[in-house]
C-alpha positions in Angstrom: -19.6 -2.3 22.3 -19.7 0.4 19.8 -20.8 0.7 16.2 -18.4 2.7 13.2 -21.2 3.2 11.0 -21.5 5.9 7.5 -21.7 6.7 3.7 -19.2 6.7 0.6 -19.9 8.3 -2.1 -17.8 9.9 -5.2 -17.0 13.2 -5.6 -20.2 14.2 -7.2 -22.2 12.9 -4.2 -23.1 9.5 -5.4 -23.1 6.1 -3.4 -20.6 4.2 -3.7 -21.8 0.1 -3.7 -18.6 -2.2 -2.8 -16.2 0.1 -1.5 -14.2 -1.9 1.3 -14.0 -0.1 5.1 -12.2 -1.7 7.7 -10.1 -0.6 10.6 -6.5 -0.7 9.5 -4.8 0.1 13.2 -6.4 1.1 16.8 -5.0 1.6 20.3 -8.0 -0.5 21.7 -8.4 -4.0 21.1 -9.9 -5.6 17.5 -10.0 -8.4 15.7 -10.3 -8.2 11.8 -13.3 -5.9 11.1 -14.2 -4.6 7.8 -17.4 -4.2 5.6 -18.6 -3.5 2.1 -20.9 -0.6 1.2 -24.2 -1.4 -0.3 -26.1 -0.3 -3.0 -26.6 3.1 -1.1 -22.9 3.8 -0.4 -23.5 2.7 3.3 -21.9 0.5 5.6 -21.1 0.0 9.5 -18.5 -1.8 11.6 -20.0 -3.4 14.7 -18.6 -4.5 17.8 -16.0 -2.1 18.5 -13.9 -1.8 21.7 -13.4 1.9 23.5 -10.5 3.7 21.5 -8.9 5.5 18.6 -8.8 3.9 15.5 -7.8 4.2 11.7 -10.1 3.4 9.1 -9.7 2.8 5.9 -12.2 3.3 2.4 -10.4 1.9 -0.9 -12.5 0.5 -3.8 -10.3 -0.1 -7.2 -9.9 3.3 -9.6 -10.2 5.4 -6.2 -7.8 7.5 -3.8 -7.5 5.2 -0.5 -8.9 8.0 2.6 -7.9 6.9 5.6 -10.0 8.6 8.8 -8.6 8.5 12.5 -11.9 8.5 15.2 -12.4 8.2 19.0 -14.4 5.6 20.2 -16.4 5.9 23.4 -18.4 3.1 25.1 -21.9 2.0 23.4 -21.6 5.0 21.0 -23.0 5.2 17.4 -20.3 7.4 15.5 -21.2 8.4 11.8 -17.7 8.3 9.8 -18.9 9.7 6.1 -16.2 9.1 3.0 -15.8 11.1 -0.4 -13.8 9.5 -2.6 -12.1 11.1 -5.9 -11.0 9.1 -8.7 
């Protein structure tokens, strides 16, 4: 299994603590994933199957990004999020 894993931060550069990440649609299979940052704007999505997924950032007074990635077996991919408000 494979790990979504990154950073939000506002538009100055600044973490973000409780923005919500999950993965909103995906062509492999997944059950209800999501996260919330922590106090350093980081999060990470574990146990994810082979395949390309959306994923979502929203946190109230924000822009909602959405961010399509490829998944590959056992792989660690960073997905980073700015978001403007």
């Amino acid at each position: 299994m494979s790990v979504i894993m990154g950073r939000v931060t506002n538009k100055k550069g600044e973490p973000l603590q409780d923005v919500v990440v999950n993965i909103v649609k995906g062509t492999g299979s997944y059950p209800d994933i999501s996260a919330l940052t922590d106090m350093n704007g980081e999060y990470d999505l574990d146990y994810i199957s082979p395949g390309f997924y959306t994923v979502k950032a929203e946190k109230s007074g924000f822009e909602i990004l959405h961010k399509t990635v490829n998944i590959e077996s056992n792989a660690e991919v960073m997905l980073n999020f700015t978001l403007i408000d």
